[in-house]
Residue, then its C-alpha position, 0 to 999 in steps of 0.5 A: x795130670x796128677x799134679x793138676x788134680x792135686x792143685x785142684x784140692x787146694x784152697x789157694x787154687x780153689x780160691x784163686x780169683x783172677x781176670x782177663x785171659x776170656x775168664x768170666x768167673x770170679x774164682x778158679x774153683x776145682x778142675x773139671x774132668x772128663x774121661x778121668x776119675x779122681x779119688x782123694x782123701x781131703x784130710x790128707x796133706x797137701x800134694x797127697x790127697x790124690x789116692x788114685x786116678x783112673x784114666x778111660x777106666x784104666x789106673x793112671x800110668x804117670x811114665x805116659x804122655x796123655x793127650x789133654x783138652x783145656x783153656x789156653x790160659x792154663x796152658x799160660x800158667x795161669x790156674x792149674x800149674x801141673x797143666x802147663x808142664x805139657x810137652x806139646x802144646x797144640x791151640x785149636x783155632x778159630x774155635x772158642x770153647x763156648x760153640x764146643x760146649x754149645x754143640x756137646x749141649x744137644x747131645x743128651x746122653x753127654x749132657x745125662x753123663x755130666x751127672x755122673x761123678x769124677x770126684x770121690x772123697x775117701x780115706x787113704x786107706x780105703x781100696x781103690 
């Protein structure tokens, strides 16, 4: 996971535009998350901005498997490469991310929690 937020902060991710795989943006842009909350210093090098990860209010234990929901196409390698790197791939189907998306939208408190940041930029040697 880490390595997926850490590619996340990197123009070449952020940047990257691609087609097909049901993509309908024109770029990559950064990760999305929920349940987890990132703190990074940007001006910090590459593969060292992530400060810290807390996971469900917990600090991240990278010795744990974690269960993560994303896009088929990242579990392809295409994208985020750290999220490929899963040891069990499970595929959901026949849902298609737009009816989940479409479901979350009438719950309001999601949709109110949507607002709430999952990204924090702050100098490495600020404390957690």
């Amino acid at each position: 996971m880490k390595q997926a937020f850490e590619e996340s902060l990197l123009p070449e991710f952020i940047g990257l535009a691609f087609h097909g795989f049901g993509f309908r943006g024109k770029v990559l842009g950064r990760l999305c998350t929920d349940g987890a909350e990132v703190v990074f210093d940007p001006a910090a090098p590459p593969y060292s901005r992530v400060i810290g990860v807390r996971v469900n209010g917990e600090p991240l234990d990278e010795a744990r498997a974690y269960t993560v929901g994303t896009l088929d196409m990242f579990t392809f390698g295409i994208g985020y490469v750290g999220l490929k790197q899963g040891r069990v791939v499970r595929y959901f189907l026949p849902e298609f991310i737009r009816d989940l998306l479409a479901e979350a939208l009438v719950d309001h408190r999601a949709v109110a929690d949507c607002l709430r940041p999952r990204w924090t930029e702050r100098a490495a040697s600020a404390a957690l």
